[in-house]
C-alpha positions in Angstrom: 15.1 -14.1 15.8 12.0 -14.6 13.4 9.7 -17.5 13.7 6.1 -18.9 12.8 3.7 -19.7 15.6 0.6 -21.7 14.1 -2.0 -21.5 16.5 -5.0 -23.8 16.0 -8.7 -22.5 16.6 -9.2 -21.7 20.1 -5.7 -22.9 21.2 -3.7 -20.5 23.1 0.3 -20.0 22.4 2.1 -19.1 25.2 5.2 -17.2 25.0 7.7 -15.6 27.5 11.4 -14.4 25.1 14.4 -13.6 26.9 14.2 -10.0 24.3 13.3 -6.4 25.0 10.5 -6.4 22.6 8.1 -9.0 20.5 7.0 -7.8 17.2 4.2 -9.7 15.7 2.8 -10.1 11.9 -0.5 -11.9 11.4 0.0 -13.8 8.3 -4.0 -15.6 8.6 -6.6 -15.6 11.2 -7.6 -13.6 13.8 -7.4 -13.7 17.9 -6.7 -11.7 20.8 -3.3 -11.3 22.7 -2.6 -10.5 26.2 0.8 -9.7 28.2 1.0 -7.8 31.2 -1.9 -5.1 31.0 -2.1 -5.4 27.2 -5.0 -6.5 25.2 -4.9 -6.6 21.7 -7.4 -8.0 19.2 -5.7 -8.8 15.8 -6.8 -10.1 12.4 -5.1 -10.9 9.1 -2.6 -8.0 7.9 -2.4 -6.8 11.8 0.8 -6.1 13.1 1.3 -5.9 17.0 4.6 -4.7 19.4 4.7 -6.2 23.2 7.3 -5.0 25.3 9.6 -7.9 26.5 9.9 -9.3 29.9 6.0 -10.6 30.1 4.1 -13.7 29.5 2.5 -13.4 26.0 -0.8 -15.5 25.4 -1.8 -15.5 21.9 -5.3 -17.4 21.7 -6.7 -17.6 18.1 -10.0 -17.6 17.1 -12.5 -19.9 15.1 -10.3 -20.2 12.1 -6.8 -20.7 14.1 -3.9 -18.3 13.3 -0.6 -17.9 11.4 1.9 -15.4 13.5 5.0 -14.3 12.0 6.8 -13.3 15.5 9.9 -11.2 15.6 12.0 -10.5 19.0 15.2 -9.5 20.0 16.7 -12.8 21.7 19.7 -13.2 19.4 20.7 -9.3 20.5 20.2 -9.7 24.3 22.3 -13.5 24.2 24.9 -11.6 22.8 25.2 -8.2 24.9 24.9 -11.2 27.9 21.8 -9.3 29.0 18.2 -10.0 30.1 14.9 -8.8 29.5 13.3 -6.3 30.9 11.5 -6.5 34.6 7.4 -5.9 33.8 6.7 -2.4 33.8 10.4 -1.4 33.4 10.3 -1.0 29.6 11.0 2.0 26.9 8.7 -0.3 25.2 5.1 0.1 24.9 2.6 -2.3 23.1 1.0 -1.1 20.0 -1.4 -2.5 17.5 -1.2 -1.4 13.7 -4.4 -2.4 12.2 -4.5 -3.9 8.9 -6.9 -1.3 7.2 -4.9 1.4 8.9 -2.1 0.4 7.1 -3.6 -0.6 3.7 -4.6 3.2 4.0 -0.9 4.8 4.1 0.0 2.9 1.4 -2.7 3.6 -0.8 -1.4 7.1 -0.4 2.5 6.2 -0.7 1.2 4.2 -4.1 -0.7 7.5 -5.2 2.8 9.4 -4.9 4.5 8.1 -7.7 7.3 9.7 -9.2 10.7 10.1 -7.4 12.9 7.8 -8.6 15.7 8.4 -6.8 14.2 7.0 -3.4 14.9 3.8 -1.7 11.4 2.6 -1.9 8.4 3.5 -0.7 8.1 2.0 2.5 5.8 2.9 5.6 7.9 2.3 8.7 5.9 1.6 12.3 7.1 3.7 15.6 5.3 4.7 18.3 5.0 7.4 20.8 7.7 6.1 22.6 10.1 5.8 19.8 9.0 8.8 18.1 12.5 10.3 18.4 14.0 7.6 16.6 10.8 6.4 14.2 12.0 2.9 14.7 9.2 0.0 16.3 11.5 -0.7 19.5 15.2 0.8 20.0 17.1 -1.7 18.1 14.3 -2.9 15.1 13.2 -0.8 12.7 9.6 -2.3 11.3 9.3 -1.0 7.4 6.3 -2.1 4.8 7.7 -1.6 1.5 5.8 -1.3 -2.1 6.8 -2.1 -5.1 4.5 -1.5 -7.8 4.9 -3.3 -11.5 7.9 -1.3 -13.0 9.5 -0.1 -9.1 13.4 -0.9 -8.8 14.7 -0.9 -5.6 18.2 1.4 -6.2 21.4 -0.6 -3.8 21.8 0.7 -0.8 23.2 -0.3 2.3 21.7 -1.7 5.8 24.1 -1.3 9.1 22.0 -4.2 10.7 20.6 -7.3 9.8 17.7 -6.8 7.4 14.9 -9.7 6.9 12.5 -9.3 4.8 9.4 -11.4 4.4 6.8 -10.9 1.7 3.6 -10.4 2.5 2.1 -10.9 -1.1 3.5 -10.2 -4.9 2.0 -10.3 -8.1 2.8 -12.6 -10.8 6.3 -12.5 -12.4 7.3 -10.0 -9.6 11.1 -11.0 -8.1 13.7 -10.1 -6.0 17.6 -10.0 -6.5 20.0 -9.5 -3.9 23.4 -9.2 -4.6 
């Protein structure tokens, strides 16, 4: 289940899903999230992974903040299942800095070419999920590029795949069929 969570400046959001795992985009702003024994400091472009099963306080900072959250409620309601105990988790909380990220795809955009691909995406794992490269055991977390002239070639997801954009360029577009 996807959702915003405006936070105005100062203001803590509390949050406590029924999911194995809380993935969170910040669209605007900047603040500092803590669940369990997890701190994480975030800004603009950040993207963070909680485990589920803990309260999550997301406190913004002087200029409030935009979160785009992610979670895996809708899978758990329908497996009849509940989230994990604290501590219990395979999940581990992770924070994917903005710059970091701009980084990779700087490079993925410098490797033009290949045609043939899917897209040129940068998917987000952790040590944890290494052995799947997946963000939790059931979402897989992927920033795609397309740069002016890019087709994405059809291809098929076995899941439900959301996509939010982050930013595009005038006259940019996307087609699903």
């Amino acid at each position: 289940l996807m959702r915003y969570g405006c936070i105005m400046a100062g203001d803590t959001l509390t949050s406590r899903f029924v999911a194995s795992a809380e993935v969170c985009y910040v669209v605007s702003g900047s603040g500092v999230t803590s669940s369990g024994i997890d701190r994480i400091a975030w800004q603009t472009g950040d993207v963070f992974l909680l485990p589920g099963g803990n309260e999550a306080k997301h406190t913004a900072g002087d200029d409030g903040a935009l979160l785009y959250v992610t979670t895996t409620e809708p899978l758990l309601a329908f497996e009849q299942a509940q989230a994990p105990l604290p501590d219990s988790t395979q999940v581990l909380a992770v924070h994917y800095p903005a710059e970091a990220l701009r980084q990779q795809m700087d490079l993925l955009c410098n490797e033009r070419g290949q045609k043939q691909q899917t897209s040129k995406a940068i998917l987000l794992t952790s040590t944890a999920m290494d052995r799947t490269a997946t963000c939790t055991p059931t979402i897989t977390v992927g920033l795609n590029i397309f740069e002016p002239g890019d087709n994405q070639r059809p291809h098929l997801h076995n899941a439900v795949a959301v996509t939010f954009v982050i930013s595009a360029r005038p006259g940019g577009d996307s087609m699903v069929d």
